[in-house]
C-alpha positions in Angstrom: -0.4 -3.9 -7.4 -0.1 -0.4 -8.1 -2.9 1.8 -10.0 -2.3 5.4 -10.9 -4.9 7.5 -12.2 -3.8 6.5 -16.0 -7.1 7.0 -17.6 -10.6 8.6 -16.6 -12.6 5.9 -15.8 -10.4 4.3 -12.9 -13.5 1.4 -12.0 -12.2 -0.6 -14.6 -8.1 -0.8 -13.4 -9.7 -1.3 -9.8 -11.8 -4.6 -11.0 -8.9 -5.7 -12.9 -6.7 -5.9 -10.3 -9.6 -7.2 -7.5 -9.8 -10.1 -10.1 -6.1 -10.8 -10.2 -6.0 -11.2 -6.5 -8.8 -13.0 -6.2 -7.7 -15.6 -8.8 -4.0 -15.8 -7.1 -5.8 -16.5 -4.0 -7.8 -18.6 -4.9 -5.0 -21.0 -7.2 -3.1 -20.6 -4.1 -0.5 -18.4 -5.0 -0.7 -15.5 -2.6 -2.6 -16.3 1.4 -6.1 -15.9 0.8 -5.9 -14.1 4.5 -6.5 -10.8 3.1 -5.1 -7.8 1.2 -4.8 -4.0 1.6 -6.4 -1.3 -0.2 -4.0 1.7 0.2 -5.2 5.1 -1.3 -2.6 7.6 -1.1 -1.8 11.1 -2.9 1.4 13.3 -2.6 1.5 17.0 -1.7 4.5 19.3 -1.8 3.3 22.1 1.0 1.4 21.6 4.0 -1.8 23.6 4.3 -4.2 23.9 1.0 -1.8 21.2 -0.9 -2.2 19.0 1.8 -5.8 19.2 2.3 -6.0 18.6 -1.2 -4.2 15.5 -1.2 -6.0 14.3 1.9 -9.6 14.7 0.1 -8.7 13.5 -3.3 -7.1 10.2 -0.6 -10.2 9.9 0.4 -12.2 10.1 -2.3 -10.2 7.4 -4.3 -10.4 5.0 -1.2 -13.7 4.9 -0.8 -14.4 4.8 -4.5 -11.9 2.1 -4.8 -13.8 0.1 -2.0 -17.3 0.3 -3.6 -16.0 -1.0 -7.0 -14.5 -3.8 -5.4 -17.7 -4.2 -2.9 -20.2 -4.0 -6.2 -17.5 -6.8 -8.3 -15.9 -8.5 -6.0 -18.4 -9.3 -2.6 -16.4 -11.8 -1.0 -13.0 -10.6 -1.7 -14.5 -7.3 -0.1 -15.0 -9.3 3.6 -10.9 -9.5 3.4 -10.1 -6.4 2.2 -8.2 -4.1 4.8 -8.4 -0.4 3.9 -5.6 2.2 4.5 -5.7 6.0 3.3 -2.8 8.6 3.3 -0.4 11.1 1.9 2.4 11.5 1.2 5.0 14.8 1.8 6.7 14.4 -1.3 10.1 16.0 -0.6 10.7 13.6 2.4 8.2 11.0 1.1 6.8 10.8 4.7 3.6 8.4 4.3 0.7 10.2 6.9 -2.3 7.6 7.5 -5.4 9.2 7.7 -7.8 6.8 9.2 
């Protein structure tokens, strides 16, 4: 699933979709192996752009992971978390951790 920053409050998007996957997993439809959080934000120029994007990356990962954490416990034990940019022109994806 794909949430964009849509709206000010973003914990609500974040539970909705932790609660999707968590009832496809649990009906079966998708492995209930795990699932990946990826946080990502795009820059244009390297330098201050990209030191932007790298702390508004991070930011939304780890806010992302405590919603899911405070909603969504045991979905949280299989959750694998990613965060990145991404150099918009070539639309080269950087992991950060």
């Amino acid at each position: 699933m794909i949430i964009g920053p849509y709206g000010p409050d973003l914990a609500v998007p974040i539970g909705t979709a932790a609660t999707i996957i968590d009832a496809n997993m649990r009906a079966g439809r998708i492995p209930d192996d795990g699932f990946m959080l990826l946080a990502s934000t795009p820059y244009q120029h390297s330098g201050v752009d990209r030191a932007r994007a790298e702390l508004k990356s991070h930011f939304l990962s780890e806010f992302a992971e405590q919603v899911i954490r405070r909603e969504h416990p045991a979905l949280a034990q299989k959750m694998r978390r990613h965060t990145a940019v991404v150099h918009w022109p070539t639309r080269r994806l950087d992991r950060l951790d």
